[in-house]
PDB file of the backbone (N, CA, C, O) and the ligand in Angstrom, with CONECT records:
HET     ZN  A 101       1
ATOM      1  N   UNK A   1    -105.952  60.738  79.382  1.00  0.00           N
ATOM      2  CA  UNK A   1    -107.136  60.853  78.541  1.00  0.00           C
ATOM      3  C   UNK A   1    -108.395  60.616  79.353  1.00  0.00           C
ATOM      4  O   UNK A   1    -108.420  59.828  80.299  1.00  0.00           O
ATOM      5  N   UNK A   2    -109.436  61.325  78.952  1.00  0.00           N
ATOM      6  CA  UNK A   2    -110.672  61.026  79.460  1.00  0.00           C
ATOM      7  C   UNK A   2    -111.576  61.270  78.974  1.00  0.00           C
ATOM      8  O   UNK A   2    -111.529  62.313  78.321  1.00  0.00           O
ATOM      9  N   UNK A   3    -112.754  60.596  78.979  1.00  0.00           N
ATOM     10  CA  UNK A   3    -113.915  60.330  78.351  1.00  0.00           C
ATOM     11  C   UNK A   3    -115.725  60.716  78.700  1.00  0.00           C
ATOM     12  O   UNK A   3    -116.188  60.017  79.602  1.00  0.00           O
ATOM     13  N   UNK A   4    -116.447  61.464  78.235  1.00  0.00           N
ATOM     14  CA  UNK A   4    -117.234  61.340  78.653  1.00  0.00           C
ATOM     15  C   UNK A   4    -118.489  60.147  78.175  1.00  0.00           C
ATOM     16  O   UNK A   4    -118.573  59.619  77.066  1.00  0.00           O
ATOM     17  N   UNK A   5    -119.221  59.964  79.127  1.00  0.00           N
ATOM     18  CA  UNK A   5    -120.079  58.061  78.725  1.00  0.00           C
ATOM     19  C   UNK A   5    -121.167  59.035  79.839  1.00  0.00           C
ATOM     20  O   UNK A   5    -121.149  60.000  80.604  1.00  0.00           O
ATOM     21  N   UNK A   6    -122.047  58.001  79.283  1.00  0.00           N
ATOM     22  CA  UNK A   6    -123.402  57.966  79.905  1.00  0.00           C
ATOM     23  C   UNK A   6    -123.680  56.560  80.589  1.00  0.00           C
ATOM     24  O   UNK A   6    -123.353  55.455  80.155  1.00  0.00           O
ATOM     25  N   UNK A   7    -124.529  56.932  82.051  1.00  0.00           N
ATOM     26  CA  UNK A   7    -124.687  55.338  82.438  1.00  0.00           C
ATOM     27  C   UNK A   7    -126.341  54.759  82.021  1.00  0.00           C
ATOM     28  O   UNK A   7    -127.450  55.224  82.284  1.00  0.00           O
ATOM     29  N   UNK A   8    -125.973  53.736  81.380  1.00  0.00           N
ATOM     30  CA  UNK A   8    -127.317  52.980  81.091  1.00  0.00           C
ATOM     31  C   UNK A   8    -128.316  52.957  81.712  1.00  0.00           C
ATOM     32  O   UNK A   8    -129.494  53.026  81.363  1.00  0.00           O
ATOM     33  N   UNK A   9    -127.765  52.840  82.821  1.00  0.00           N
ATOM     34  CA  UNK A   9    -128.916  52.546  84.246  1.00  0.00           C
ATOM     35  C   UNK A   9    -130.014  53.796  84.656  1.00  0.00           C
ATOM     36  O   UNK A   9    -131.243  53.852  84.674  1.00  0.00           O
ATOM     37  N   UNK A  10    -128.770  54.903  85.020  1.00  0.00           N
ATOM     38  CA  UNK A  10    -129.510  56.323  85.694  1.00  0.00           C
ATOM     39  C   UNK A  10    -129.218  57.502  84.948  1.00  0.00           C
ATOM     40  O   UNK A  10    -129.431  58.588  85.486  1.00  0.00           O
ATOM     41  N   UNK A  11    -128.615  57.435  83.412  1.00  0.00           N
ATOM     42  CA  UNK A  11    -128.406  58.036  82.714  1.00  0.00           C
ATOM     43  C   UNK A  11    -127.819  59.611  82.813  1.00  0.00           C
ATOM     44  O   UNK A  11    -127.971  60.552  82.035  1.00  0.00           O
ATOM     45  N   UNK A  12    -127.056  59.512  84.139  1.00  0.00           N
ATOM     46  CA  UNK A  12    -126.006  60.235  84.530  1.00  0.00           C
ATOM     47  C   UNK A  12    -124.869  60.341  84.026  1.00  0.00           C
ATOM     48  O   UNK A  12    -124.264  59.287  83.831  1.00  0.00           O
ATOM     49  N   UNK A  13    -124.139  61.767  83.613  1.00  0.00           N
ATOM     50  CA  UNK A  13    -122.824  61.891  82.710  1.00  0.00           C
ATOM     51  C   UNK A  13    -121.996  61.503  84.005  1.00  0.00           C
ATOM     52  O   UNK A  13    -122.130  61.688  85.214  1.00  0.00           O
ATOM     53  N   UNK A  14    -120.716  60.628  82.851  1.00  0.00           N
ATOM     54  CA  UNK A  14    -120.020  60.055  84.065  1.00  0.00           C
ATOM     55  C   UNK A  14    -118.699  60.370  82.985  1.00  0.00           C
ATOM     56  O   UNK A  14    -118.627  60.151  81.776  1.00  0.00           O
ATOM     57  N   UNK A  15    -117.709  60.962  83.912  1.00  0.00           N
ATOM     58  CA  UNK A  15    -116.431  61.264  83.148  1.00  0.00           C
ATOM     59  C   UNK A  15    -115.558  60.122  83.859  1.00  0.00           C
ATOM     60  O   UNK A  15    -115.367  59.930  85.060  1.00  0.00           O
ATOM     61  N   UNK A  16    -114.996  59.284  82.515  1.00  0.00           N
ATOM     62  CA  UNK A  16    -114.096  58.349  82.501  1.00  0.00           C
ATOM     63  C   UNK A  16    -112.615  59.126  82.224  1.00  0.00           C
ATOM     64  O   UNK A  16    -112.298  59.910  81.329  1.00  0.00           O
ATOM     65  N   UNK A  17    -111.764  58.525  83.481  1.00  0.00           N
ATOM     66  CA  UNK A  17    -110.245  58.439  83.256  1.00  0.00           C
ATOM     67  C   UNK A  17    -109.655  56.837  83.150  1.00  0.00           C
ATOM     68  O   UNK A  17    -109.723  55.795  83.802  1.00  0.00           O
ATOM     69  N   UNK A  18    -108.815  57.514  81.453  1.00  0.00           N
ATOM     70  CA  UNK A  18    -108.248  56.114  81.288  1.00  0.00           C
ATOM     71  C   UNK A  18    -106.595  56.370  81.340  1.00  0.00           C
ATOM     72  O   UNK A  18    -105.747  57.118  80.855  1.00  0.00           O
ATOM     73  N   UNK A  19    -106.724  55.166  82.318  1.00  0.00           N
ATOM     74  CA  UNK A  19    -104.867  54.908  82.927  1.00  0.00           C
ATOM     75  C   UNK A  19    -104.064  54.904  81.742  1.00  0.00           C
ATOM     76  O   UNK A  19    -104.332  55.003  80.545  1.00  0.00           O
ATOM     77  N   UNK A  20    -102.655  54.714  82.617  1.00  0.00           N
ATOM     78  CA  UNK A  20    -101.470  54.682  81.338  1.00  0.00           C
ATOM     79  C   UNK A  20    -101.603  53.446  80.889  1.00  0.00           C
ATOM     80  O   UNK A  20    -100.889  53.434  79.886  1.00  0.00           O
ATOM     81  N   UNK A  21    -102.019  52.522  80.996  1.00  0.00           N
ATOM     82  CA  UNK A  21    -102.336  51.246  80.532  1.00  0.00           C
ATOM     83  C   UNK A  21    -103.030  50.846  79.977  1.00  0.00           C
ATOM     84  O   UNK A  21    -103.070  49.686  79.566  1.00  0.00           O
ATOM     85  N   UNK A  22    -103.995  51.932  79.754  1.00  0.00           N
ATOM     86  CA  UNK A  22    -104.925  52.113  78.881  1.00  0.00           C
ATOM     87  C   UNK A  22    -106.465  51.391  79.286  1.00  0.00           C
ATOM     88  O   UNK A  22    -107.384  51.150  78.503  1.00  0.00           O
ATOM     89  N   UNK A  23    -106.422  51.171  80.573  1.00  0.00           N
ATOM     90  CA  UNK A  23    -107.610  50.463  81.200  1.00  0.00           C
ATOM     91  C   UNK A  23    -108.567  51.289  81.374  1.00  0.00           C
ATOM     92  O   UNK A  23    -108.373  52.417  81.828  1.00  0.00           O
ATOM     93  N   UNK A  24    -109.870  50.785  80.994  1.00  0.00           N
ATOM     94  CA  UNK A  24    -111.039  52.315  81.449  1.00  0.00           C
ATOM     95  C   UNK A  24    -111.430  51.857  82.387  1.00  0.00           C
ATOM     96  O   UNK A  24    -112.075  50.832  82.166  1.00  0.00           O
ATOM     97  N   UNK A  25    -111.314  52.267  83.907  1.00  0.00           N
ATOM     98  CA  UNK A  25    -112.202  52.741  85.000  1.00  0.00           C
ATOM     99  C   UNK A  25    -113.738  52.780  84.823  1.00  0.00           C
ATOM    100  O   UNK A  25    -114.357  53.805  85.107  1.00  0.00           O
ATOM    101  N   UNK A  26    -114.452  51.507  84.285  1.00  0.00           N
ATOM    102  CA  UNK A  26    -115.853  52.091  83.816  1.00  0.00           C
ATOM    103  C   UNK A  26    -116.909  51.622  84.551  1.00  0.00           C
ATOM    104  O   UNK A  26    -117.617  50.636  84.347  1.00  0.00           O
ATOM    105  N   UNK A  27    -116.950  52.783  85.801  1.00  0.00           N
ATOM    106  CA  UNK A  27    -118.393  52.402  86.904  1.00  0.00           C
ATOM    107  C   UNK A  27    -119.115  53.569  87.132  1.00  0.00           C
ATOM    108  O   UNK A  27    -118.523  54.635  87.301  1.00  0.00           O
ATOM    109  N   UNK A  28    -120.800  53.455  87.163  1.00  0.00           N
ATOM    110  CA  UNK A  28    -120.734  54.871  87.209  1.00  0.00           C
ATOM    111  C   UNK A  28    -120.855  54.875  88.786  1.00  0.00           C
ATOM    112  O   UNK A  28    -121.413  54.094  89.556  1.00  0.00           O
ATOM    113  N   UNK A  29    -119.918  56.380  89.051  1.00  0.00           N
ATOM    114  CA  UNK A  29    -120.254  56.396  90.696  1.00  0.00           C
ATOM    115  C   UNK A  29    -121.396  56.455  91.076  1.00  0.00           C
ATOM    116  O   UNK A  29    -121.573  56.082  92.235  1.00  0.00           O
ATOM    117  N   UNK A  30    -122.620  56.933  90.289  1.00  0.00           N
ATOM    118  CA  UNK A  30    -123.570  57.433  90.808  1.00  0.00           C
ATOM    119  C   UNK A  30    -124.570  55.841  91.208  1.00  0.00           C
ATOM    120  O   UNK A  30    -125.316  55.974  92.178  1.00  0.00           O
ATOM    121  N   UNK A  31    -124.580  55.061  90.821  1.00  0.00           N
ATOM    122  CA  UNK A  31    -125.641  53.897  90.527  1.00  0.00           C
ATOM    123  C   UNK A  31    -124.171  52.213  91.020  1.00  0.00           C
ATOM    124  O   UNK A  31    -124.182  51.234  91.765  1.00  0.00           O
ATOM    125  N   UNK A  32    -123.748  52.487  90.587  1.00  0.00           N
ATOM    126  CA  UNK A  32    -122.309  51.747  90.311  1.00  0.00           C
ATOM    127  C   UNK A  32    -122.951  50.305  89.308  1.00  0.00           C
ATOM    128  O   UNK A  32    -122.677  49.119  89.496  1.00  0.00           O
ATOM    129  N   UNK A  33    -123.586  50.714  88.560  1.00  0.00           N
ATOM    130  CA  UNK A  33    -123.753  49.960  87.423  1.00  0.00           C
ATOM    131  C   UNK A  33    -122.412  50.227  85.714  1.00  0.00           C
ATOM    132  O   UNK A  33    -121.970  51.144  85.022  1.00  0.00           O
ATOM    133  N   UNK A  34    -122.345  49.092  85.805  1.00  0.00           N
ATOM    134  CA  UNK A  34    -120.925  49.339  84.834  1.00  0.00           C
ATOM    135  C   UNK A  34    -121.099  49.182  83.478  1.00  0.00           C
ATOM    136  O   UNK A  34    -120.117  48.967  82.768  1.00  0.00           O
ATOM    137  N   UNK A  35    -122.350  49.267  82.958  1.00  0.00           N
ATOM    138  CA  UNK A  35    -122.755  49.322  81.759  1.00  0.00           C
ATOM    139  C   UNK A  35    -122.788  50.646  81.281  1.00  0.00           C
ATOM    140  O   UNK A  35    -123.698  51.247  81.852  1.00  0.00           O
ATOM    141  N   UNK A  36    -122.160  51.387  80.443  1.00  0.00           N
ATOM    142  CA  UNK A  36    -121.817  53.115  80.108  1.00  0.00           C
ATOM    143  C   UNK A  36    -121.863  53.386  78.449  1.00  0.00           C
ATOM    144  O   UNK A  36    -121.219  52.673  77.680  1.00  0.00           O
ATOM    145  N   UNK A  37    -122.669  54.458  78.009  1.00  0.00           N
ATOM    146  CA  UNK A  37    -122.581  54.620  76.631  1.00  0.00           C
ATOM    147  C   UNK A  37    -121.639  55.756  76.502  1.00  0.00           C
ATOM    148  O   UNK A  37    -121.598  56.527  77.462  1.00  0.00           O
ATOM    149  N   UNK A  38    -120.838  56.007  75.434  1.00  0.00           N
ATOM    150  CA  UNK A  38    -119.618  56.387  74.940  1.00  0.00           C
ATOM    151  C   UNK A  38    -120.874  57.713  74.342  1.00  0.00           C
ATOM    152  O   UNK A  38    -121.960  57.582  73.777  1.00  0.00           O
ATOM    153  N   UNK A  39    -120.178  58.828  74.743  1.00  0.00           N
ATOM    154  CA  UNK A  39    -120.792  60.348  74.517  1.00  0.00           C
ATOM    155  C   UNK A  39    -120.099  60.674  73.355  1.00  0.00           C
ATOM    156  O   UNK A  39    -119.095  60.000  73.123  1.00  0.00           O
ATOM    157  N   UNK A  40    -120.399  61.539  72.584  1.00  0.00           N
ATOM    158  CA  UNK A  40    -119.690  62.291  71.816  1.00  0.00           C
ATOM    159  C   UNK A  40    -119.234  63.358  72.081  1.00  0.00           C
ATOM    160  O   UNK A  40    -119.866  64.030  72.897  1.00  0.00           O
ATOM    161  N   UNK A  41    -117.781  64.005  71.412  1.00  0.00           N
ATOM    162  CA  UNK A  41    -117.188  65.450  72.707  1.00  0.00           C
ATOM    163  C   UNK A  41    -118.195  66.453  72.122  1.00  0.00           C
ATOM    164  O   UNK A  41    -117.663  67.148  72.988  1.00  0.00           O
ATOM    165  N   UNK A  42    -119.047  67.171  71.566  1.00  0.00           N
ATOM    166  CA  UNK A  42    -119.373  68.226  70.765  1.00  0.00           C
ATOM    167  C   UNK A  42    -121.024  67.719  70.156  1.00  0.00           C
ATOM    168  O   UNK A  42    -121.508  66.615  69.903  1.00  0.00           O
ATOM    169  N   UNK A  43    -121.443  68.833  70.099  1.00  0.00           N
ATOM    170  CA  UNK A  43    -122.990  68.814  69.687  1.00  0.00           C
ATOM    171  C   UNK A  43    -123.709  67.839  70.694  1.00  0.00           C
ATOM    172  O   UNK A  43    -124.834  67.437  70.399  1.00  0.00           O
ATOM    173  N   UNK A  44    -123.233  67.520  71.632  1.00  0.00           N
ATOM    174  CA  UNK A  44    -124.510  67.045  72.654  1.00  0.00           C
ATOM    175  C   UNK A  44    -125.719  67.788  72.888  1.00  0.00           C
ATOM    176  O   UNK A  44    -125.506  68.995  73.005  1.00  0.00           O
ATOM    177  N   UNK A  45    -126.484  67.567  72.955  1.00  0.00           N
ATOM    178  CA  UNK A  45    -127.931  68.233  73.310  1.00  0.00           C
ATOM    179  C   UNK A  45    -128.584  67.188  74.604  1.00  0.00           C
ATOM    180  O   UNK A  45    -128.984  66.028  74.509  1.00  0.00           O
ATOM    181  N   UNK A  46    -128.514  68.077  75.799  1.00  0.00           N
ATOM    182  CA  UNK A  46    -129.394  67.531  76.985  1.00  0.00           C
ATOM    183  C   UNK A  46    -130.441  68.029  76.762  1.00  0.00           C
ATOM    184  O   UNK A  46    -130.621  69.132  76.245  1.00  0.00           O
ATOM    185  N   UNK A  47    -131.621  66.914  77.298  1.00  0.00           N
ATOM    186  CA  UNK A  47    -133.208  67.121  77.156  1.00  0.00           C
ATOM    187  C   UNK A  47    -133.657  67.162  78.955  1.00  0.00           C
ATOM    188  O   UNK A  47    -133.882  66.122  79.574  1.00  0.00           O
ATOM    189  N   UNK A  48    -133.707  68.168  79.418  1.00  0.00           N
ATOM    190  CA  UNK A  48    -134.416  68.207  80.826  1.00  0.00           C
ATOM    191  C   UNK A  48    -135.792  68.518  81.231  1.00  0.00           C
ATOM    192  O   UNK A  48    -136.415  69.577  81.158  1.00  0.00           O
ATOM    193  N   UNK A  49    -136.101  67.462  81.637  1.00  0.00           N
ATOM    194  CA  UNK A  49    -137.737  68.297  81.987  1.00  0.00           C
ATOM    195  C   UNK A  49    -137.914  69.150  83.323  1.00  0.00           C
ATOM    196  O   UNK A  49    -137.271  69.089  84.371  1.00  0.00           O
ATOM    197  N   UNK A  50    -138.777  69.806  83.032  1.00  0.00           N
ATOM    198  CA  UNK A  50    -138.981  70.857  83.923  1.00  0.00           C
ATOM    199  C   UNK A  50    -140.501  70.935  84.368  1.00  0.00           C
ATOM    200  O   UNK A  50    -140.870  71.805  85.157  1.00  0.00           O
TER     201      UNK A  50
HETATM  202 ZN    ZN A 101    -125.619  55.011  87.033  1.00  0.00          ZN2+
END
């Protein structure tokens, strides 16, 4: 199973894999801050500025 989360910090999508043990892996690589918000799979809307 895997998850997509957002990181708090640098607000980079970070796809979580969770083990057979059911442990979530939750760092984001990008920042390695381990605070992550739980995405929803469907109707996301990214806001980018340009
Ligand atoms: Zn981050």
């Amino acid at each position: 199973m895997a998850g997509s989360y957002k990181c708090a910090r640098c607000k980079q999508k970070v796809e979580i894999d969770i083990d057979s043990e059911g442990r979530k892996q939750i760092r984001c690589p990008y920042c390695g801050h381990r605070i992550l918000f739980k995405e929803r799979g469907a109707g996301i809307k990214e806001l980018k500025a340009q």
